[in-house]
N, C-alpha and C positions, 0 to 999 in steps of 0.2 A: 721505276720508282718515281713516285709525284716529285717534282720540285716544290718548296717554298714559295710561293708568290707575294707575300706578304713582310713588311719590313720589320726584321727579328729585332730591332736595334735598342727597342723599350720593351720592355716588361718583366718576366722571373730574373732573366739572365743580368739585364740591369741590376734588379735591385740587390742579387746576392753576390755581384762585382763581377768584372769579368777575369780578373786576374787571381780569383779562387782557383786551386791543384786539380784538377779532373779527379783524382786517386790521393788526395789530402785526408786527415792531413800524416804530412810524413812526421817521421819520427824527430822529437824536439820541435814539431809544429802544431801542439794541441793551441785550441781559439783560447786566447785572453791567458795564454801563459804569462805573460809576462806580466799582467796586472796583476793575478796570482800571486807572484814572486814579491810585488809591491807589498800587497795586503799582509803576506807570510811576516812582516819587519812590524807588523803594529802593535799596539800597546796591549790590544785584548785579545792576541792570543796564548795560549797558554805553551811555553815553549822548557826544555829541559837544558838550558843555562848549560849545564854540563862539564866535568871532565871523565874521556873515555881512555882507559887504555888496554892493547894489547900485544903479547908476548910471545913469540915463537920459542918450541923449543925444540928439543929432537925427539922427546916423546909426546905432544901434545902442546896446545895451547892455551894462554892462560888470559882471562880478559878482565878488567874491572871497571865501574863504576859509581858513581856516586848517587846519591838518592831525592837530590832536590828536583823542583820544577817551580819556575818562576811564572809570573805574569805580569809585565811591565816591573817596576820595583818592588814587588811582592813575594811569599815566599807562595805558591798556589798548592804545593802539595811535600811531605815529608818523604811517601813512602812509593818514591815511583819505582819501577823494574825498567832498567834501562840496558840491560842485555835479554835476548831470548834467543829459546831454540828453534832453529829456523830448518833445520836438515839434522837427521839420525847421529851425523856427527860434526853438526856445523852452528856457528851462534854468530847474534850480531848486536852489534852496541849500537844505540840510537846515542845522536846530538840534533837539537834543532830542534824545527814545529814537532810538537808531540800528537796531534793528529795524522799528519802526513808520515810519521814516522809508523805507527798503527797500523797506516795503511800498508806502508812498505811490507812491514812485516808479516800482515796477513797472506799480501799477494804472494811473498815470497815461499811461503809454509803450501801454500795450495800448489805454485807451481813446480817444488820441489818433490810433494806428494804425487802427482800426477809423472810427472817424469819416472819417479820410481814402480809406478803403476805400467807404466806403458813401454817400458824399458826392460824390467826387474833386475834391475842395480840404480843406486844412489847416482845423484850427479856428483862429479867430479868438484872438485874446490874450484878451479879453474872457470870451469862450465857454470859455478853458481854469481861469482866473480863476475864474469860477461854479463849475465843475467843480471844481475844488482844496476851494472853502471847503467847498461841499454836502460832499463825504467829508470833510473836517474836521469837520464838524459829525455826520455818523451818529455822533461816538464809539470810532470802531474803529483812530483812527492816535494813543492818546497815548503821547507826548505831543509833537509835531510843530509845530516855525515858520519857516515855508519862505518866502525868497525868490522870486518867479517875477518872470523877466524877457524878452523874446521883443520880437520886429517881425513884425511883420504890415501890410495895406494899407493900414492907419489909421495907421504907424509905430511907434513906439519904445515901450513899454512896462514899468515895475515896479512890479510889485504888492506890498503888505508884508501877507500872510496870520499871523493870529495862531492859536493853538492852538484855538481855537471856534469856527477858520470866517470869523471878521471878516477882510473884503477892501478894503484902500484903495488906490489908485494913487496914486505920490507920483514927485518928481523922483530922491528918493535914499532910503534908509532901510537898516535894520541890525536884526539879531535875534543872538541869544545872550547869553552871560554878560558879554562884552567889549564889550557895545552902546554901554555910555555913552562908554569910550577912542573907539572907533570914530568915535560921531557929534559929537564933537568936532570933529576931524581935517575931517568931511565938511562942516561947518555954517563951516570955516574957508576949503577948499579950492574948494566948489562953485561955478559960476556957469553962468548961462543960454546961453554961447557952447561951453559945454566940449565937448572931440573925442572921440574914443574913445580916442588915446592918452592925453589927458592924464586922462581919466575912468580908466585902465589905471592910472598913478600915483598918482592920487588913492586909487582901491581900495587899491593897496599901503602908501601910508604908513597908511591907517586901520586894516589890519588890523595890522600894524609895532608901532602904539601900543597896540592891544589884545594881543598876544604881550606886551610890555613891561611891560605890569600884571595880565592878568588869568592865573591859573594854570590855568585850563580851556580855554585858546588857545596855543597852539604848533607851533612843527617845520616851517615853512614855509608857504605860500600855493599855493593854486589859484586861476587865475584863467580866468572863460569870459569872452570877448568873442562876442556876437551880433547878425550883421548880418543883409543880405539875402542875405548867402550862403549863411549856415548858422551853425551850432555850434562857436567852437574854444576848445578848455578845454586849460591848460599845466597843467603843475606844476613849485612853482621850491621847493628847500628854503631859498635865499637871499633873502632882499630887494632886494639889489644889482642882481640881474639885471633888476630892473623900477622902483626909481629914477634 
């Protein structure tokens, strides 16, 4: 093998640093993450203000949202969908940039698809969960804090995924601006016997309280209920319709 003769110390290896990852970038190391995350907090884009909640029960889970989207003090849109189906038997509440949340959820539907393709069974709650945070964490969705809630063979499932990735399963929990009206309502209503309908009411009066105070939540409710049947997501502009 020729040796190098020649003094490597200027040129490519210079200018693109030498302390760049050979096999970069790792995960939570995409370039200019963190400007990203800057940009994600400004006035012009268009974010979904938000309050999200959802419900475990023993036959299904219940999730609800609200239906505004802000832009800086504005109101930018009445009729957003801020829960979708993501998996045969699984859905996910957006909080945060509503681009980056778009994304999430596209990626999500494709690699849930493929998995079911390549496998011939669904992913697991669990297995979709990992999946969520891991792309939370590369960096490339801010700034995103998504409900996921689904049934699978182990049963009923909600996970409370924060913007870094962190994944907890809990009975109930709430994400956005209107979290705290929210979890009030849920820390009042909740108990260990509750059905899907009244898990259905309970979602609605907590987002009802957050519309009532917080000004980045309004203009109705979306609500998914997910059993073992599948996916069904309403939209009500009243509250009435569901206390």
């Amino acid at each position: 093998m020729r040796t190098p003769t020649g003094d490597l110390s200027e040129g490519p290896a210079d200018e693109l640093g030498r302390d760049q990852p050979v096999f970069g970038p790792e995960l939570g190391e995409f370039e200019h993450s963190e400007r990203r995350a800057a940009q994600a907090d400004g006035e012009g884009e268009m974010k979904t203000g938000t309050t999200t909640v959802g419900i475990r029960t023993a036959d299904g889970v219940v999730m609800a949202t609200d239906m505004r989207a802000s832009m800086g003090g504005m109101v930018s849109s009445k009729d957003v969908q801020k829960v979708e189906e993501i998996h045969p038997r699984g859905a996910l509440t957006i909080a945060g940039s509503v681009s980056a949340a778009q994304n999430l959820i596209s990626t999500l539907k494709a690699e849930t698809s493929l998995y079911e393709t390549r496998r011939g069974k669904d992913m697991s709650m669990e297995a979709l969960s990992t999946l969520t945070g891991n792309l939370l964490r590369t960096g490339a969705f801010f700034i995103v804090q998504p409900i996921l809630g689904g049934v699978d063979d182990d049963g009923a499932h909600i996970y409370s995924i924060d913007a870094l990735g962190g994944t907890t399963e809990e009975e109930y929990t709430v994400t956005g601006s209107g979290s705290q009206y929210a979890l009030g309502v849920l820390e009042q209503e909740y108990h260990d016997e509750v059905t899907v309908d009244e898990a259905t009411t309970i979602a609605a009066k907590a987002i009802q309280s957050a519309v009532e105070r917080d000004l980045a939540s309004g203009n109705g409710i979306n609500v998914a209920v997910v059993t073992e049947d599948g996916v069904d997501i309403t939209r009500h502009k009243e509250f009435d319709e569901l206390l």
